[in-house]
C-alpha positions in Angstrom: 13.5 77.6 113.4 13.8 78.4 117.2 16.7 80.8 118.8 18.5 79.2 120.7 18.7 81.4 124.6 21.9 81.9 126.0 22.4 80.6 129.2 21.9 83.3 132.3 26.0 82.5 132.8 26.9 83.4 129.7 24.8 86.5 129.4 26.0 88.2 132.4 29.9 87.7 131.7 29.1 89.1 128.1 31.0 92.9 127.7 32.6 95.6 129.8 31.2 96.9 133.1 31.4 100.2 133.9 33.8 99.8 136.2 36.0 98.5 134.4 36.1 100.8 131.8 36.4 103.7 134.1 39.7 101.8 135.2 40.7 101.6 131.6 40.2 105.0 130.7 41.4 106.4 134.1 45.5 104.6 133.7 45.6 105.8 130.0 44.7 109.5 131.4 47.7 108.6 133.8 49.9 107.5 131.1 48.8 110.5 128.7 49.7 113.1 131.3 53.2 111.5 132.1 53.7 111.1 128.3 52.7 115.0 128.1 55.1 116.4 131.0 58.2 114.5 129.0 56.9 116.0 125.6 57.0 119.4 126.9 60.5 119.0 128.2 61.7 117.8 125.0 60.0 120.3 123.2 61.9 123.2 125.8 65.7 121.3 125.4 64.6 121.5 121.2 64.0 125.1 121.4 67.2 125.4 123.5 69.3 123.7 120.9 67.5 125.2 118.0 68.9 128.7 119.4 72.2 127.2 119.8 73.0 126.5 116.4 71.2 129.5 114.7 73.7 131.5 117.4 76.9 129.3 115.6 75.4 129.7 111.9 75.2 133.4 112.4 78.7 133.6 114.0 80.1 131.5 110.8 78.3 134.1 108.7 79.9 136.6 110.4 83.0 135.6 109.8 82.2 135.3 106.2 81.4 138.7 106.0 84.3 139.9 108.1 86.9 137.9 105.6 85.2 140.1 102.7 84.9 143.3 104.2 88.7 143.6 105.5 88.2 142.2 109.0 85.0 144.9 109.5 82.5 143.6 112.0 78.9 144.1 110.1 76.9 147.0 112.2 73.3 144.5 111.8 72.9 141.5 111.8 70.6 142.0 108.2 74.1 142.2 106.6 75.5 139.0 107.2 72.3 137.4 105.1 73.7 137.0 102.1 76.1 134.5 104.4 73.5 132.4 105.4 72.0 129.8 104.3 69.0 130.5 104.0 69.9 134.0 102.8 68.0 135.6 105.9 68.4 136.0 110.0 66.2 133.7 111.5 64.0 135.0 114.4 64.8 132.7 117.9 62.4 129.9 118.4 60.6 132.2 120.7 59.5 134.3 117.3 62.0 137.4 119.2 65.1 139.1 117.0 68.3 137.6 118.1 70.7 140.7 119.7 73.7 141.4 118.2 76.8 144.1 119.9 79.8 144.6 118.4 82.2 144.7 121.7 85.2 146.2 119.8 86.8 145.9 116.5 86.6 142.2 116.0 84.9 140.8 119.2 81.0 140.7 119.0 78.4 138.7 120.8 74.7 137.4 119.8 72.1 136.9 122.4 68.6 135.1 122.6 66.8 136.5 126.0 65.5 133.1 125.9 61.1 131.7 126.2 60.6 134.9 128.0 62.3 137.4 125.8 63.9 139.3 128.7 67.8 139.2 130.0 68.5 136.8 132.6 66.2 134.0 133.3 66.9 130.1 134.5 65.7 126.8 132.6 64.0 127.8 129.4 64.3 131.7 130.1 67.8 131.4 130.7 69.6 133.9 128.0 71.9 131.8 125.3 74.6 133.4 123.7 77.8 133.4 121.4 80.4 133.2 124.5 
């Protein structure tokens, strides 16, 4: 039984040149690294938020506390975890302790320094707190 040859034509339009692949490959690393600078934004708004409601949680568990302890402000914020839910004080999304001040007898405020874990900041170091 003979093979039968494909024709020169055929052979040479059979499979991928090199060229073209490099093309190929080259728009989905454009496509990746678009993807990627979006992802990373998303992911900074998310921690953001994140932050945000721990901040509300912990000022609802304060208040909890404050309606059974006769209006007393707690002097930690380790107090107030039996209010949570969870029972504990999570940590920001930055892994740093949230700060709590009492600012007078019934007025207190909770801070996250934000990404960089220092006051002040803009974007994603930009401080969040209870005001």
């Amino acid at each position: 039984m003979e093979k039968k040859q494909a024709s020169p034509r055929r052979a040479r339009t059979a499979g991928f040149t090199l060229v073209e692949l490099m093309v190929v490959v080259a728009i989905i690393a454009i496509l990746a690294t678009t993807a990627g600078v979006y992802l990373f934004g998303a992911l900074d708004d998310a921690d953001q938020t994140k932050a945000k409601a721990e901040i509300q949680a912990m000022k609802s568990a304060i208040t909890a506390y404050m309606l059974k302890n006769n209006r007393k402000l707690p002097n930690t914020l380790d107090e107030i975890a039996p209010f949570m839910d969870p029972p504990r004080v999570p940590k920001d999304p930055w892994g740093n302790a949230y700060v709590y001040t009492k600012e007078g007898t019934r007025a207190f405020k909770i801070v996250s320094y934000g990404a960089d874990g220092a006051p002040g900041g803009d974007e994603v170091n930009a401080d969040i707190t209870s005001e």
